[in-house]
FIRO-160286 format. One line per 8 residues: for each residue x, y, z of C-alpha. Coordinates in pm, whole numbers. Layout:
! residues N
X,Y,Z ~ ...
END
This chain:
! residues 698
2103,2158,-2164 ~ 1835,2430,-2103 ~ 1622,2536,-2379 ~ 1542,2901,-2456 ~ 1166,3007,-2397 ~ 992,3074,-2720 ~ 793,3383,-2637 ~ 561,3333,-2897
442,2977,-2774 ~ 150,2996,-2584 ~ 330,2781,-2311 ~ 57,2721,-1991 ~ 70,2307,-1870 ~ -293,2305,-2052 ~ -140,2433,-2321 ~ 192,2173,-2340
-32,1889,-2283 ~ -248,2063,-2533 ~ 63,2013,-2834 ~ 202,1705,-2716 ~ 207,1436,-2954 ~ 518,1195,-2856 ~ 469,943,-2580 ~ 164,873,-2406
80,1113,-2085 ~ -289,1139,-1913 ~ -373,1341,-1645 ~ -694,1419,-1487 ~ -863,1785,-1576 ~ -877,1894,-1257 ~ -475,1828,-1211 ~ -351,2047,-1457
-529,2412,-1277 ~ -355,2294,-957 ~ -34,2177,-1093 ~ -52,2593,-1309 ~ -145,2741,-968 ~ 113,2602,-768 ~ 433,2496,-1027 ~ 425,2868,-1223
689,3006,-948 ~ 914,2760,-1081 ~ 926,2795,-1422 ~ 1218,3033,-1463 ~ 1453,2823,-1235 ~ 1679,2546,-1283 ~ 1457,2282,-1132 ~ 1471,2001,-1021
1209,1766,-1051 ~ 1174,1373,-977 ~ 812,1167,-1085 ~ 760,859,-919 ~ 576,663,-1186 ~ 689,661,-1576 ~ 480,459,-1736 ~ 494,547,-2113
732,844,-2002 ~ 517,1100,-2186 ~ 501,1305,-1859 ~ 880,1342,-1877 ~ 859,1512,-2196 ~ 568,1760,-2078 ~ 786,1846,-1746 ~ 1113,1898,-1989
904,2130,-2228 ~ 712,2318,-1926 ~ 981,2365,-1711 ~ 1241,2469,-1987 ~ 1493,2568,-1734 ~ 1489,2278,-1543 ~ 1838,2140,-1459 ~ 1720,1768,-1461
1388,1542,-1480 ~ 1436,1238,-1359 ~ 1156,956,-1352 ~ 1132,623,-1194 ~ 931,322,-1252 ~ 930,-26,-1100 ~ 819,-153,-1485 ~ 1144,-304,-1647
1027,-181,-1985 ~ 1047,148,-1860 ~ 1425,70,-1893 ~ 1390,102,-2271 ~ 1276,436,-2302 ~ 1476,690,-2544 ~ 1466,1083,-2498 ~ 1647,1333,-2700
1643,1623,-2415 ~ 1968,1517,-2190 ~ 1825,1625,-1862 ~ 1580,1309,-1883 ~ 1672,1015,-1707 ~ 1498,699,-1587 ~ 1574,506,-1311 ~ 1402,130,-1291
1358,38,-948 ~ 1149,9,-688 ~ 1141,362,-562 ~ 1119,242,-186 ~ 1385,48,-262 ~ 1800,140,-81 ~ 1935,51,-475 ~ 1670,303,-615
1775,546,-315 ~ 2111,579,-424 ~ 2056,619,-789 ~ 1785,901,-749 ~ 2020,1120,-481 ~ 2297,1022,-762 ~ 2154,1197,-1029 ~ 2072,1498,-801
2156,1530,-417 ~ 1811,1757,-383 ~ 1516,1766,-540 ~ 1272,2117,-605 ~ 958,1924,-744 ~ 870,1539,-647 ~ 592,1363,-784 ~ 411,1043,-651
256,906,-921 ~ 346,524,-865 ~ 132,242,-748 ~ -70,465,-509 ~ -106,180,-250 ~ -108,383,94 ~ 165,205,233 ~ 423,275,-94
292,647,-70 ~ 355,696,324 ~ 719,473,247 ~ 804,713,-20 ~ 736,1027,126 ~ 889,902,447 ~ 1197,838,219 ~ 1231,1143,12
1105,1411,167 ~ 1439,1488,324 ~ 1563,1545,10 ~ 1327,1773,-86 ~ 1502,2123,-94 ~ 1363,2416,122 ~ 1090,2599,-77 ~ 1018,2290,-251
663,2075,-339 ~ 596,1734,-232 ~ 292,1617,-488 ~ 88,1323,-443 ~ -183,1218,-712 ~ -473,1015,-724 ~ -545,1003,-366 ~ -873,856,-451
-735,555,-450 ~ -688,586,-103 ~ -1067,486,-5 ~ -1018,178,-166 ~ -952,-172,-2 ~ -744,-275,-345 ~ -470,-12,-205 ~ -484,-32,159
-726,194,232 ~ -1086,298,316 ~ -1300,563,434 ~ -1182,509,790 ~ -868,311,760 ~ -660,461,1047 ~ -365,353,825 ~ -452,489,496
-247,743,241 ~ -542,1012,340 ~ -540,940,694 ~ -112,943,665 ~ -168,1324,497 ~ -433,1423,781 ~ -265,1324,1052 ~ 32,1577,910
-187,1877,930 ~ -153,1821,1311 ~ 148,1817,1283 ~ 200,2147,1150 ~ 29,2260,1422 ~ 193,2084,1722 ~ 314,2397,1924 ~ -37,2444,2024
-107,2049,2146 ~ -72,2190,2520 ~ 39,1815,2573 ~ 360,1590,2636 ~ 332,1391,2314 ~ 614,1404,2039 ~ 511,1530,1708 ~ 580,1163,1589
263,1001,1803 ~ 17,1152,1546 ~ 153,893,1308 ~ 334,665,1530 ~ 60,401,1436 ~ 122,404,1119 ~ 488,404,1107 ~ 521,104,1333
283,-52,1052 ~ 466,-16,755 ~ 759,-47,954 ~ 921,303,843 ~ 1061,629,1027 ~ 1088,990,962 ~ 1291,1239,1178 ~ 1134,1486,1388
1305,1760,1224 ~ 1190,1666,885 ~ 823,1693,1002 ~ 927,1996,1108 ~ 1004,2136,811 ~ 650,2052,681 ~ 519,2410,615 ~ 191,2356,440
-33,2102,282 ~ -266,2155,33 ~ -604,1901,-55 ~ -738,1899,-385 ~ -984,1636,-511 ~ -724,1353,-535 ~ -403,1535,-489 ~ -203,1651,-213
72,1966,-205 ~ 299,1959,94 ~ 508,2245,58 ~ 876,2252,282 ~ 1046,2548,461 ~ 1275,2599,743 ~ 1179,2524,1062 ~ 1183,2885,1159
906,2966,882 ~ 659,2729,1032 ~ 571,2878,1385 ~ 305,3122,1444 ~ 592,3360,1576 ~ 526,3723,1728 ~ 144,3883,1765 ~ 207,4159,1487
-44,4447,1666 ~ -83,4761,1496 ~ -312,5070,1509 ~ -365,5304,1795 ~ -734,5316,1862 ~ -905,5046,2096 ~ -1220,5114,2105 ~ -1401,4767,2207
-1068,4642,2426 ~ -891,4949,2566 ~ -541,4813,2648 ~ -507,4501,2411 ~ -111,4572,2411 ~ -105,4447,2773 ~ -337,4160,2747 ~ -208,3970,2460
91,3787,2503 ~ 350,3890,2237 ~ 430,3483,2157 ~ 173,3238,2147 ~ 190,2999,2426 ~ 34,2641,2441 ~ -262,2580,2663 ~ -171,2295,2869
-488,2020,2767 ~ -336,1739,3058 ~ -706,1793,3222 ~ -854,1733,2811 ~ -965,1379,2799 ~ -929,1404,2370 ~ -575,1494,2403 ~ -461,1211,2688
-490,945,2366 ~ -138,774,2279 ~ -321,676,1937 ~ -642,822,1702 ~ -965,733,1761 ~ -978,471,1453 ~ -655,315,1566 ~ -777,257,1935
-1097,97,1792 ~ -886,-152,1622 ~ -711,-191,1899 ~ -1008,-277,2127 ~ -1204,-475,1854 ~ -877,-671,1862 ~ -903,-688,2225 ~ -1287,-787,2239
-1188,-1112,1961 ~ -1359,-903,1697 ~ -1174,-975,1387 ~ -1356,-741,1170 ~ -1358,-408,1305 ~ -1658,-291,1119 ~ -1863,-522,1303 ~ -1861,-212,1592
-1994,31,1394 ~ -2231,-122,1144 ~ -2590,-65,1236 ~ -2705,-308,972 ~ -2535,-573,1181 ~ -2637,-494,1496 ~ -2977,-483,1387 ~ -2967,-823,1294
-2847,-969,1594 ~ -3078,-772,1770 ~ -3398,-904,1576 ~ -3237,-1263,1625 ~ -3173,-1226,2017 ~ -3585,-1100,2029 ~ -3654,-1405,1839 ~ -3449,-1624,2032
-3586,-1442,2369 ~ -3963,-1542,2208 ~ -3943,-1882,2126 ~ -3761,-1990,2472 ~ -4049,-1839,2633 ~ -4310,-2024,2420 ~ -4087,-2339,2502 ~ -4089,-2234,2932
-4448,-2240,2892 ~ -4511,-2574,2759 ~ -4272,-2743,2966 ~ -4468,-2598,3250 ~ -4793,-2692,3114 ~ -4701,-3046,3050 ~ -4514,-3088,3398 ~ -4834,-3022,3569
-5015,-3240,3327 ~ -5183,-3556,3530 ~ -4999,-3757,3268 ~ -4681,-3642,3367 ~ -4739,-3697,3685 ~ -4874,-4093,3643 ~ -4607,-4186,3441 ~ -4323,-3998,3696
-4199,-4384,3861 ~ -4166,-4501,3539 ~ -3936,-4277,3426 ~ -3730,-4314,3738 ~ -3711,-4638,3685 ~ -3614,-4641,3341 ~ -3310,-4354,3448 ~ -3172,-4641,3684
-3180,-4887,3473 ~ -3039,-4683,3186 ~ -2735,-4592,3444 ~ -2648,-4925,3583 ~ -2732,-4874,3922 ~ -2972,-5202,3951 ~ -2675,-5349,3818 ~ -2387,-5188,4067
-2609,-5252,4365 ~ -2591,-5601,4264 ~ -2238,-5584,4255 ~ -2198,-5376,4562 ~ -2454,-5662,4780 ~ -2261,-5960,4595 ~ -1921,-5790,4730 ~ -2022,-5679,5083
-2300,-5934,5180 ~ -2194,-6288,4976 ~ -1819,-6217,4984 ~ -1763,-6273,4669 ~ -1361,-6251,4630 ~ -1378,-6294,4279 ~ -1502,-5916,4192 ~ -1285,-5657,4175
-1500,-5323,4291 ~ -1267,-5118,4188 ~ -1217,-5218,3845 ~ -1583,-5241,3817 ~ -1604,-4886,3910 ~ -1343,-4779,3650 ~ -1562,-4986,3343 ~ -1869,-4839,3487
-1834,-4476,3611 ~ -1848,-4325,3246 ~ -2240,-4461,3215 ~ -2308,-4380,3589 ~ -2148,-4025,3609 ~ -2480,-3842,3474 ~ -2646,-3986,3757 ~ -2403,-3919,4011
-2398,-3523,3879 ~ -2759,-3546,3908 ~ -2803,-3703,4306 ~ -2506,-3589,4475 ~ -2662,-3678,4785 ~ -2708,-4044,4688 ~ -2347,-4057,4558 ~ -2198,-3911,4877
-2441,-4176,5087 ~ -2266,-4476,4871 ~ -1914,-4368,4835 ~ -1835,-4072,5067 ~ -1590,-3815,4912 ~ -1455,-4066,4701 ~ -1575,-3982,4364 ~ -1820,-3663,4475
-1767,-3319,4413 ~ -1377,-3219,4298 ~ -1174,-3242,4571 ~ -729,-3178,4555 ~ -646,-3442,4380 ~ -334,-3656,4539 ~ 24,-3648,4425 ~ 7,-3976,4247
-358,-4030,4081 ~ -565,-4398,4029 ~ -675,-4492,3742 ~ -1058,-4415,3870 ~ -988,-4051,3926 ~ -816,-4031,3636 ~ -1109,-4138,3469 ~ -1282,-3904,3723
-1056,-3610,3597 ~ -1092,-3694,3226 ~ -1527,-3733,3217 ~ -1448,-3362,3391 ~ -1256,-3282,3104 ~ -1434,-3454,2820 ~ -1810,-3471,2874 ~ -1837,-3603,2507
-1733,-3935,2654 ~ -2050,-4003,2890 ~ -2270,-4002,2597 ~ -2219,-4391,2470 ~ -2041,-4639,2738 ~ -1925,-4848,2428 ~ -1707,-4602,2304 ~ -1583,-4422,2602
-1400,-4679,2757 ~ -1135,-4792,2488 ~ -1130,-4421,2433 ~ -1014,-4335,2773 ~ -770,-4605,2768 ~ -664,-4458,2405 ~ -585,-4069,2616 ~ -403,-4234,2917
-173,-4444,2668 ~ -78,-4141,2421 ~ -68,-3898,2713 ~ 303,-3895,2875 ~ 530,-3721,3160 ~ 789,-3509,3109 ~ 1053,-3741,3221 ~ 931,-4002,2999
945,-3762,2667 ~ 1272,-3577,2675 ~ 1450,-3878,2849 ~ 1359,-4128,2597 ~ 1303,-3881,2240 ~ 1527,-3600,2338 ~ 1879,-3744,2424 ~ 1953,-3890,2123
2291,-3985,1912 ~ 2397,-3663,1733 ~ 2447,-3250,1774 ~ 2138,-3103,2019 ~ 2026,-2744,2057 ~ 1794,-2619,2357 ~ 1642,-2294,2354 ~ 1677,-2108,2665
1753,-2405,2952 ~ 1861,-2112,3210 ~ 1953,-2335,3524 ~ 1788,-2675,3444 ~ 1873,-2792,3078 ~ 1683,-3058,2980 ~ 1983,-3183,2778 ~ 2292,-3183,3001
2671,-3151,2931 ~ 2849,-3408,2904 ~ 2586,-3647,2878 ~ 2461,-3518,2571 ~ 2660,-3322,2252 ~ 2439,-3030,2257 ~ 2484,-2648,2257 ~ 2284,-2381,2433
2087,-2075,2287 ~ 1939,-1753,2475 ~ 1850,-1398,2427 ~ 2105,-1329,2717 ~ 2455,-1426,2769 ~ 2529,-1656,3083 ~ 2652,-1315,3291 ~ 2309,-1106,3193
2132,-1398,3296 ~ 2291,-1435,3677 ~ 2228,-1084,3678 ~ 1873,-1059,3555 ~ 1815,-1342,3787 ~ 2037,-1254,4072 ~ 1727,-1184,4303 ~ 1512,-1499,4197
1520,-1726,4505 ~ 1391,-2012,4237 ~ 1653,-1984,4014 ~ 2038,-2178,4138 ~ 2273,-1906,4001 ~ 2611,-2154,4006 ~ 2359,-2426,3759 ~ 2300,-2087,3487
2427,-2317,3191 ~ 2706,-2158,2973 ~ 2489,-1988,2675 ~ 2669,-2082,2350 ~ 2458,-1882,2135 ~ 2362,-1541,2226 ~ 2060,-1444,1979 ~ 1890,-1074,2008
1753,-940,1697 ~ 1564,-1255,1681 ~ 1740,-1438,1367 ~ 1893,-1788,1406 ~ 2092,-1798,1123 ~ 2312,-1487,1135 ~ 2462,-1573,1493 ~ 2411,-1986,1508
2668,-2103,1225 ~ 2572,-2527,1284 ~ 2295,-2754,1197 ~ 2144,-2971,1466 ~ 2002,-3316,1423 ~ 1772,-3226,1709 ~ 1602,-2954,1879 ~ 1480,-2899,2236
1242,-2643,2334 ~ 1012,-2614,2623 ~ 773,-2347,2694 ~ 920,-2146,2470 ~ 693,-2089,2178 ~ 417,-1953,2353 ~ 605,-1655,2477 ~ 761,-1567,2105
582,-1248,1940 ~ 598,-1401,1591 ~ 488,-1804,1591 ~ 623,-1814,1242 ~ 918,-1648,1269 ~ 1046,-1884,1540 ~ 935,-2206,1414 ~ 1135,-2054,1094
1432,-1991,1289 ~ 1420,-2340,1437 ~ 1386,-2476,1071 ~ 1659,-2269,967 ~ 1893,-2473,1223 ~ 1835,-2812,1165 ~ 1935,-3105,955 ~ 1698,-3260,694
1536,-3498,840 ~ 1595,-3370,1210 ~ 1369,-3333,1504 ~ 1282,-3060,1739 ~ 1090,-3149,2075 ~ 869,-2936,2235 ~ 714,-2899,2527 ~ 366,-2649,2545
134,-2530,2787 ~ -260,-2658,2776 ~ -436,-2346,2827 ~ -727,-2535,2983 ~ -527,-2639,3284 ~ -331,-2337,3352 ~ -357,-1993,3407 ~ -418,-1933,3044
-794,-2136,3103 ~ -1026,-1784,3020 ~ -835,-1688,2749 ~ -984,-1753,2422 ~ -725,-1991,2176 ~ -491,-1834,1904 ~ -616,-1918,1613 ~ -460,-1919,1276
-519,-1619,1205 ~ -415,-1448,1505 ~ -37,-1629,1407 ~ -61,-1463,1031 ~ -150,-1156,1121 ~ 127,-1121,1399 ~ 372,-1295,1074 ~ 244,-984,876
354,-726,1116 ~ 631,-915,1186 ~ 553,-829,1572 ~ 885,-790,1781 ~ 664,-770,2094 ~ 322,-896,2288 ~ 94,-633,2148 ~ -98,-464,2401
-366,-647,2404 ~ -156,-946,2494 ~ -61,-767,2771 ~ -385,-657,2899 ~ -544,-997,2813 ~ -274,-1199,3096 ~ -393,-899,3329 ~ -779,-958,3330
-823,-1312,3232 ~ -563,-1493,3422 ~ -651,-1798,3607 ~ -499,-1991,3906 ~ -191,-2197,3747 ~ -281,-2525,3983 ~ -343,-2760,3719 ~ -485,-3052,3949
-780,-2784,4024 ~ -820,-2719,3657 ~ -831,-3090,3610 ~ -1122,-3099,3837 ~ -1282,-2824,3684 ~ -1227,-2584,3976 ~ -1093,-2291,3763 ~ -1146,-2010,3998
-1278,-1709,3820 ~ -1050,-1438,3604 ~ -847,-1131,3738 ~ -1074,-921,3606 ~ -1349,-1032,3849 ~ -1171,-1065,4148 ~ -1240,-805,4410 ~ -913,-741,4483
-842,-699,4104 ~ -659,-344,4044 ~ -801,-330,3668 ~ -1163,-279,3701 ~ -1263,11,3495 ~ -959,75,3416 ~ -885,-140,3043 ~ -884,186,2850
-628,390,3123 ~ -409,59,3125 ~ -366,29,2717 ~ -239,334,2746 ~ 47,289,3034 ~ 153,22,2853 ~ 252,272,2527 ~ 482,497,2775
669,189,2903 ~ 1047,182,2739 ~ 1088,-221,2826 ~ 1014,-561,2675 ~ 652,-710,2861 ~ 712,-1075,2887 ~ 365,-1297,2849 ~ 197,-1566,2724
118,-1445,2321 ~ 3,-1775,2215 ~ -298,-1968,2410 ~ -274,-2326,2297 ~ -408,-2680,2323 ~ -306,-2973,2163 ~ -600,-2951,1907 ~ -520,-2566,1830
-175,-2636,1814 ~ -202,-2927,1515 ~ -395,-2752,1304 ~ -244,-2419,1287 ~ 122,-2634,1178 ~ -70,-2810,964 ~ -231,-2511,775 ~ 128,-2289,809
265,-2609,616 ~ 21,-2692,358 ~ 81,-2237,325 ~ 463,-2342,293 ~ 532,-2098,506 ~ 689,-2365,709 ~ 863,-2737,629 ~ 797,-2896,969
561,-3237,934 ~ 397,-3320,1288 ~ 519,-3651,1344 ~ 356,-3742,1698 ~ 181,-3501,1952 ~ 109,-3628,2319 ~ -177,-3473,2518 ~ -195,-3315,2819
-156,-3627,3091 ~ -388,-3584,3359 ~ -327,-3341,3653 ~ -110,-3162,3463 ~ -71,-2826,3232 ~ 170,-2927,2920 ~ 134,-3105,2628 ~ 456,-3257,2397
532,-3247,1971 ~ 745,-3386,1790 ~ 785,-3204,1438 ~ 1067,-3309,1202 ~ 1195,-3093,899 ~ 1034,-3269,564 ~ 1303,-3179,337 ~ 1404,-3550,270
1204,-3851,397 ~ 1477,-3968,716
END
């Protein structure tokens, strides 16, 4: 139905809003001159016109009486009360749905394929705008308005935003003015990579050709107008020159190039970026541990740490000085034997050298020097650190500075390895002892785990065995799973001198969008995974998938690596939040600063060194390493390559590793109770769990 203009009604929007007296509408003052300026073209066509956001659905009313031609208003609201609205004028309609929704999609292009006028009025939270848009402005018809209101909103934290959020609304709506301009970027980027950023984090798309439709866009305070027109409108297009007289430039006709033609900018270091400024500072803050970005930019916070470093600097000096003073004391220098005497006493070594004369000179068979070494090396070790020429003079290399440790290790340089490991334990003899005996009994092999735990009565799955399943057929009922099927894998590994192409298990379960469920259609009382977890983008998501796949009450083994005794050592531990926020993006990938971080901080991977606390020193500062200076240039390479980057996401140890499944269960984001975990056994680099799925007590 269209309505017939009555020419007597003074009928401007301030006007209609002026009149109104049905349902509730509000709109801020400054709206209503922009929405005149910029809406008046349309108000003798059949428009079209869709408002996301109805609220009390008085707005519908003012767009049916201002726009008296229009062909059909239709509004849409996420409220279900919204469903019970009632309007007279048949060119209303309201849809209830969430308008980023595919059900809402289909009911909005239902009631009109195109749309001449759309509105964002909805729950302007950046990422619903940017969705939105990214959604509908397809369907926006050529000639048409895009409107987005109370933008404001946008510098708020409450809606995903802030003044320099790189992934705001406003920063969205900046980033398209450059877009509009791309013919003159005189680089190799798509138009896309000025929002690439933020599409990958809300996890949306828009075509190239629909951002190049985008002809103009319009700020007012709190609103945007993006206005849509054929590609062909939105280049500069020919130099228009007219006139005859030139009297600064004689000849400009043969000077100026008739099309404009993009300066190439590959020598501009501001245009080599893959990503804006704000994003690449997340980026490195990430990068640099920083987990609140505007730590790197707040002054106030610098300052502080500043005036506490000087502070700090001050009273160590104060503290050098009386150390020195009271070193050259004559006190201190009296009282010196004393306190020598008191150190060996404190350490034991009156009482080993006992030992040592009863053994050598009175042959006394009965004592066991080894064993007394074991009982006593935790209360001597301080002194043996401390006189390494002493130590060398009684025992030679046998306990001195870390040397290879052998193939099969005594119980004294285990104890040896594990005072290395776990300083904590020289400080009181009384309780280091039963506690080292405590490690060395929970601590297992390999063999020992999955041998005795992991072969079990019942239906197995391992995750990716390749050519040495842990769980072999037909000793054991248990089926394989793997990203690759068992052809891709002899041919991905076809070159690999480690890897025995005829042993490539048969791969029952072929799994690539990373979901269980959808491809794996059994339950499994147990699971078997090793090394595994750490490489997985998304922690959650794969403990969810394993979850997903096994029996109440069943059991998944594990096998992890100890980042303190493999090439993981520099690399500071995932913490819990480092696993939410990769469950939030729901990363796909290592993120680039997973990438970078294997590059420059990875250690040797012998663990027996580790053990012995010979950890070499990172990539990074090797002189050999092809990555100094160069963190920045190397983010970027890593943006232009088209393949999956296989590393280590997940830096783990066995105390890590507990806590973060028990805080992701008592979050319920998982149902996976930590029944037993065995650390790392010494001279080696993994640790083993056992987690069982806590739907029933078993």
């Amino acid at each position: 139905m269209r309505v017939s203009r009555d020419p007597n009604k003074t009928d401007s929007l301030e006007a209609v809003l002026a009149r109104h007296s049905s349902k509730l509408v509000h709109k801020w003052e400054g709206y209503v001159l922009h929405y005149e300026r910029n809406f008046s073209e349309f108000r003798d066509r059949p428009v079209r016109l869709l408002e996301i956001g109805v609220q009390n659905g008085g707005s519908a009313e003012v767009w049916a009486e201002y726009f008296l031609y229009a062909e059909v208003i239709v509004g849409v609201d996420i409220e279900p009360n919204c469903g019970s609205l009632v309007y007279d004028d048949p060119r209303i309609k309201i849809i209830v749905a969430d308008a980023t929704s595919p059900r809402s999609e289909a009911e909005i292009f239902t009631a009109s394929p195109e749309y001449d006028i759309i509105i964002d009025d909805g729950s302007h939270r950046s990422g619903d705008i940017i969705k939105t848009f990214c959604m509908l402005f397809s369907k926006l018809s050529h000639g048409g308005i895009y409107v987005i209101e109370d933008l404001h909103a946008g510098y708020w934290a409450d809606y995903d935003g802030g003044l320099f959020d790189p992934f705001s609304s406003i920063s969205f709506l900046k980033s398209l003015a450059d877009i509009i301009n791309y013919e003159h970027w005189g680089t190799d980027h798509s138009a896309r990579s000025a929002i690439a950023g933020t599409l990958n984090k809300y996890s949306i798309d828009i075509s190239t050709s629909d951002l190049e439709e985008i002809h103009s866009i319009e700020f007012c305070n709190s609103m945007c107008f993006i206005r849509k027109l054929e590609r062909d409108y939105n280049v500069l297009g020919k130099r228009v020159i007219v006139g005859t007289r030139a009297i600064v430039n004689a000849d400009p006709q043969n000077e100026l190039p008739v099309y404009s033609a993009p300066v190439d900018q590959s020598h501009n270091e501001y245009s080599q970026f893959q990503n804006s400024p704000s994003e690449a500072l997340l980026e490195i803050a990430s990068f640099l541990g920083i987990t609140d970005p505007a730590d790197l930019r707040s002054t106030r916070i610098a300052h502080a740490i500043y005036k506490e470093n000087r502070e700090l600097r001050r009273r160590s000096e104060r503290l050098d000085r009386t150390l020195a003073s009271m070193e050259d004391s004559f006190s201190w220098k009296v009282t010196t034997p004393t306190r020598i005497a008191k150190r060996l006493w404190d350490y034991g070594l009156v009482n080993l050298i006992s030992a040592v004369w009863r053994a050598l000179v009175q042959s006394d068979k009965n004592w066991d020097a080894n064993l007394y070494l074991k009982q006593h090396w935790i209360r001597l070790s301080p002194f043996w650190r401390k006189h390494p020429s002493l130590h060398s003079a009684l025992f030679g290399n046998q306990m001195g500075n870390p040397d290879p440790l052998p193939e099969k290790l005594s119980l004294l340089e285990m104890s040896r390895c594990l005072l290395v490991n776990h300083p904590e334990l020289c400080s009181d003899r009384d309780v280091a002892i039963p506690r080292i005996h405590d490690i060395l009994r929970e601590s297992t092999n390999r063999e020992a785990f999955f041998g005795q735990r992991a072969h079990r009565s019942g239906l197995g799955l391992e995750i990716g065995p390749l050519h040495s399943p842990i769980c072999k057929k037909p000793e054991c009922d248990i089926r394989y799973l793997d990203v690759f099927s068992t052809e891709e894998l002899k041919s991905n590994y076809k070159d690999d001198p480690n890897v025995d192409l005829d042993s490539v298990v048969d791969v029952d379960y072929v799994v690539r969008d990373g979901t269980y469920r959808g491809v794996v259609n059994e339950v499994f009382d147990y699971i078997v995974t090793s090394h595994n977890i750490e490489h997985v983008p998304c922690m959650v998501g794969f403990l969810q998938n394993l979850q997903s796949c096994l029996k109440p009450g069943g059991r998944i083994f594990m096998a992890l690596p100890d980042k303190r005794y493999c090439f993981d050592h520099f690399k500071t531990e995932s913490s819990i939040f480092d696993v939410l926020d990769a469950y939030d993006r729901r990363a796909t990938a290592p993120s680039a600063r997973d990438i970078v971080r294997h590059r420059c901080f990875k250690a040797h991977n012998e663990s027996k060194r580790h053990w012995t606390g010979d950890h070499g020193v990172p990539n990074f500062r090797r002189k050999q390493s092809s990555h100094q200076g160069k963190l920045v240039e190397y983010l970027h390479d890593l943006r232009s390559l088209d393949h999956y980057v296989d590393t280590h996401v997940w830096i783990l140890t066995p105390g890590s590793f507990t806590e973060i499944i028990e805080l992701l269960n008592r979050d319920h984001l998982i149902r996976l109770e930590l029944t037993a975990i065995h650390p790392t056994a010494v001279g080696s680099q993994e640790f083993y769990a056992v987690m069982k799925s806590n739907d029933f007590e078993a």
